[in-house]
C-alpha positions in Angstrom: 9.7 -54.3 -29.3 8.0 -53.1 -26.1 10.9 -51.4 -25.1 11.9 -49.6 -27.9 7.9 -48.4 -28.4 8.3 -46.7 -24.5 11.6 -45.4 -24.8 9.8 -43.3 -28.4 7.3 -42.3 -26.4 9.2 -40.5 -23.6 11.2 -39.2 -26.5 8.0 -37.6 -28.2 6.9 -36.6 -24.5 10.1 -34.2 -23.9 10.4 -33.3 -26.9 6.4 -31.8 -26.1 7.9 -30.1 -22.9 11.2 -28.9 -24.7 9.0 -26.9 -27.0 7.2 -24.9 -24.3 9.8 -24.4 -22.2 11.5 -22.8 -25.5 8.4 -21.1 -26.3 8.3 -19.7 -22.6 12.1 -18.4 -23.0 11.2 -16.4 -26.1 8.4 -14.8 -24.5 10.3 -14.4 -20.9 13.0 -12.6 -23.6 10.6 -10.6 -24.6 9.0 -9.0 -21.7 12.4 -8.7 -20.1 13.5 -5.9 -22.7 10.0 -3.9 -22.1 10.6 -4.6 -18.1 14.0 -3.4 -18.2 13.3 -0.5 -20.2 10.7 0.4 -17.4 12.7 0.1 -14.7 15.7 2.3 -16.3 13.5 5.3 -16.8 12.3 5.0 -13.6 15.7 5.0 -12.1 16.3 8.6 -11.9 13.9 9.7 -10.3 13.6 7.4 -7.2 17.8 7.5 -7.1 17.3 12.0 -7.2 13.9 11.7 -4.8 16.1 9.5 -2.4 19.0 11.5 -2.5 16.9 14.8 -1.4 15.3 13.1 1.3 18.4 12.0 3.1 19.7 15.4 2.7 16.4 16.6 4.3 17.7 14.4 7.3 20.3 17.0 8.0 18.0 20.0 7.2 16.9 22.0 10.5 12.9 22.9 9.6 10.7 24.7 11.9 8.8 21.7 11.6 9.8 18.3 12.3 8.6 15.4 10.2 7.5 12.0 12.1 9.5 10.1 9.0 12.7 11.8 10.4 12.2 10.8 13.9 13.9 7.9 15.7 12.1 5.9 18.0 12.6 2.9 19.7 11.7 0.0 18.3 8.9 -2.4 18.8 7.0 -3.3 16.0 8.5 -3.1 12.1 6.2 -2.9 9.0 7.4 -5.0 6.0 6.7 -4.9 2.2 7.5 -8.0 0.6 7.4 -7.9 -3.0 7.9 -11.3 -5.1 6.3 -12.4 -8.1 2.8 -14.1 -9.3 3.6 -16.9 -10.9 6.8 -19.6 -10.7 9.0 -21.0 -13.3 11.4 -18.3 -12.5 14.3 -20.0 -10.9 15.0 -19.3 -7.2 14.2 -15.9 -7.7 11.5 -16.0 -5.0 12.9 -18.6 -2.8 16.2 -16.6 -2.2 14.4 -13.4 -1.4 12.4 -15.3 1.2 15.5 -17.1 2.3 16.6 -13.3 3.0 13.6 -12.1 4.6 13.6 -15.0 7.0 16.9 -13.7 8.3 15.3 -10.5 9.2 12.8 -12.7 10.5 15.1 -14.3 12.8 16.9 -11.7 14.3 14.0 -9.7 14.6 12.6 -12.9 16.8 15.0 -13.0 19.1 15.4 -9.1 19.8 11.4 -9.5 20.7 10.1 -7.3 17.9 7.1 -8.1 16.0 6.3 -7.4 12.6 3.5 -7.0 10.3 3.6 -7.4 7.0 1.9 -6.2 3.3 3.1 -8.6 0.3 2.7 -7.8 -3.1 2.3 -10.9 -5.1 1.2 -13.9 -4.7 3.9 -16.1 -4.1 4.9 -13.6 -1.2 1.3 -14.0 0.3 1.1 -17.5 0.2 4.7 -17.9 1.9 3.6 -15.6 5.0 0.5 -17.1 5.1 2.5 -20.6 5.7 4.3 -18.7 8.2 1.2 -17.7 10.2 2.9 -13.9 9.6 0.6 -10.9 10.7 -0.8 -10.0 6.9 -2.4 -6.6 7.1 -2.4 -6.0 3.2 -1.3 -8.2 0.2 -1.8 -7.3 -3.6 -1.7 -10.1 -6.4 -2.0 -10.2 -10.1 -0.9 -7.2 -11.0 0.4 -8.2 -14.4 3.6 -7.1 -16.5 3.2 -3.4 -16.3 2.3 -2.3 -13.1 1.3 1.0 -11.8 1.4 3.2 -8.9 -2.5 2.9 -8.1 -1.7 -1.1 -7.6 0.3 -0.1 -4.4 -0.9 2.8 -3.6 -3.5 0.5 -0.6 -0.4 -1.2 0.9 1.4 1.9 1.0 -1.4 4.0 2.8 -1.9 1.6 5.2 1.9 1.3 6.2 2.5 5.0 6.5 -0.8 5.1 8.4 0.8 2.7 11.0 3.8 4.7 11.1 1.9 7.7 11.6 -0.4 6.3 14.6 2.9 4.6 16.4 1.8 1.0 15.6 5.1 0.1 14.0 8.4 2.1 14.4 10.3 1.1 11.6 9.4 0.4 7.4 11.2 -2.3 5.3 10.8 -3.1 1.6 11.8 -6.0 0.2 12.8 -7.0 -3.2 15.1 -8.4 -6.2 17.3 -6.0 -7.3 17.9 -6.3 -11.5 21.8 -6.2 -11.8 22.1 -8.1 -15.3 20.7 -10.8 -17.0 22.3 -13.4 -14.7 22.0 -11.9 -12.0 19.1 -10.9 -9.6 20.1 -10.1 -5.8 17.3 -9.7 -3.3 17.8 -6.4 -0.9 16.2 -4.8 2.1 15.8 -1.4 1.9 14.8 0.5 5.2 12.7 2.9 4.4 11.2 5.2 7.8 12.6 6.3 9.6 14.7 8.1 7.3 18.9 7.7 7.5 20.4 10.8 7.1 22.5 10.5 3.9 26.0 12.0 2.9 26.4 15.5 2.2 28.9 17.6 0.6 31.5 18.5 3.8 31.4 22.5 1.9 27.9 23.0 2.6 27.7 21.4 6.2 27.0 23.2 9.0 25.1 26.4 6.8 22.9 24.9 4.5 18.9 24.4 4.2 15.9 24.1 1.5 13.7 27.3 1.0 9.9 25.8 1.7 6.7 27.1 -0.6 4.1 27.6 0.9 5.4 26.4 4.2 7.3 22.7 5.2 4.7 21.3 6.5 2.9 21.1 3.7 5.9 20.4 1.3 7.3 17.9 3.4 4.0 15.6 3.9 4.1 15.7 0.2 7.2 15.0 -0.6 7.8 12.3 2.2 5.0 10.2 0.7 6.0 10.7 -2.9 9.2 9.4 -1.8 7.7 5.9 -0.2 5.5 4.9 -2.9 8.7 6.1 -5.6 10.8 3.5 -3.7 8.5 0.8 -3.1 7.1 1.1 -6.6 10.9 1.1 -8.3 11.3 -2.2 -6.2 8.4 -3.5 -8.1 9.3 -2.4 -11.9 12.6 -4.0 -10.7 11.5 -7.0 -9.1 9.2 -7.5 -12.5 12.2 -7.1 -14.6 14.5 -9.7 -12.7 11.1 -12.1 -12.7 11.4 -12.1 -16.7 15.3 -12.2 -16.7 15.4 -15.1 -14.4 12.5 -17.3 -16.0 14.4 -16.8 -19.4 17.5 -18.3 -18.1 15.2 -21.3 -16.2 13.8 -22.0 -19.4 16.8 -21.8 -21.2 18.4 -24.2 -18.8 15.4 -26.5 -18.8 15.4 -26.6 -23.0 19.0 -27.5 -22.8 18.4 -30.5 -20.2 15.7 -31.7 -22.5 18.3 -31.7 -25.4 20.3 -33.9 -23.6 17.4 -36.2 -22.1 17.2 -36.9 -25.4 20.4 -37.6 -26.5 20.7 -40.1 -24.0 17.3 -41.5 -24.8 17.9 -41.6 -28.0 21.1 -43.9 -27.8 19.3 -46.1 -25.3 16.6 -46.7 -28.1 19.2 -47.2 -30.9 21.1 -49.7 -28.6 17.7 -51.7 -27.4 17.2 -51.3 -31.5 20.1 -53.0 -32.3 20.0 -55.9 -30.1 16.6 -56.6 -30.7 18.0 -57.0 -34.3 20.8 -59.0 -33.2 18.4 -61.5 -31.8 16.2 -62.0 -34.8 19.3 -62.5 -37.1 20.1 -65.2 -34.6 17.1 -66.7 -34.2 17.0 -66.7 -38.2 20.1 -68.6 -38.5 19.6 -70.7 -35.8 16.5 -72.1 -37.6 18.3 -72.1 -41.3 20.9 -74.5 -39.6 18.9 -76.7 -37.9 16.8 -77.3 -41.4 
């Protein structure tokens, strides 16, 4: 029973894959509780940091941060974040599917771009692009720090700084819930003045220790690598949210592989028992 021996074999073969893949979901389920934990005690801060920034937008300093400044534009700097390793749905291949939008438009309005990835799915994909990489940053693990980024960062707000690009993106997935991971594109420098409360406007302004220069160089910087390094916690979180759900989705697939397999088997069973009954009887008659 040739047939019946194959069909038991790809039956024993899924059934191989189905426990990995469930193994994988429990250990995507997992890290997806610690990631998500990360990401929403990190929330507060980079939502209260971004919030004073924009404000600062309206602010009238004696002196005049280059972040604030609006320029035209020729050059952009992008940060691509993505994730290391696949097996995660299309989390990756919709935020690229995004980026290349950007791409796009930013093609045809004659403005180049130089980007930093952080991962290595994002460095391979602009490296198939033939995209200006002037920084990437891979394997950074499941609980990343600032000192990961801190490289990419520097040499992003160095470009800024020396007029080599006019404009900063960051690009990530955004954790909404379980199901759900959208990929975003944050603009980053130069700063977009933000809403503020229509009591205070017009005769309002921060009080600067020791002197805004100073305060403002700080706090400018501690706001990019708070918002680059909350799209990474976050883009970390949706990578274990969305490989749970691919593994989920690939367990259940195997579950009904093998359903169908099995009946296939049980049929090619049965008529291979069919037959020898036949041939059984045949024989008995013809004695």
């Amino acid at each position: 029973m040739a047939v019946g021996k194959e069909i038991r074999t790809k039956i024993s073969s899924i059934k191989n894959t189905q426990k990995i893949t469930r193994a994988m979901e429990m250990v995507a389920a997992s890290k997806m509780r610690k990631t998500k934990d990360r990401m929403q005690a990190t929330r507060p801060y980079s939502k209260r940091i971004g919030r004073i920034i924009k404000h600062l937008a309206h602010a009238n300093p004696e002196y005049k941060h280059p972040f604030l400044v609006q320029r035209e534009v020729k050059r952009v700097g992008l940060i691509v974040i993505s994730s290391d390793r696949g097996l995660c749905g299309g989390l990756n291949s919709n935020l690229f599917r995004k980026t290349l939008t950007y791409l796009s438009q930013w093609q045809k309005d004659q403005i180049e771009v130089d980007v930093c990835t952080v991962g290595t799915k994002a460095s391979g994909f602009f490296s198939i692009l033939k995209s200006n990489l002037i920084g990437q940053v891979s394997k950074i693990g499941d609980t990343p720090h600032l000192q990961d980024i801190v490289g990419i960062i520097t040499i992003m707000l160095d470009a800024y700084l020396d007029g080599k690009i006019d404009e900063l993106y960051v690009v990530n997935n955004e954790f909404v819930n379980t199901m759900t991971q959208r990929p975003t594109v944050e603009k980053l420098l130069p700063v977009v003045a933000g809403e503020i409360d229509e009591k205070l406007s017009g005769h309002w302004d921060y009080i600067y220790e020791p002197d805004a220069k100073e305060v403002l160089d700080h706090l400018f910087t501690r706001y990019i690598e708070s918002i680059v390094y909350q799209g990474l916690v976050e883009n970390n979180a949706c990578e274990q949210a969305a490989r749970m759900v691919a593994m989920k989705s690939a367990s259940d697939n195997a579950g009904n592989l093998i359903k169908e397999l099995q009946l296939v088997y049980n049929k090619a069973r049965q008529a291979a028992i069919t037959q020898e009954i036949s041939e059984i009887v045949a024989g008995a008659a013809a004695v």
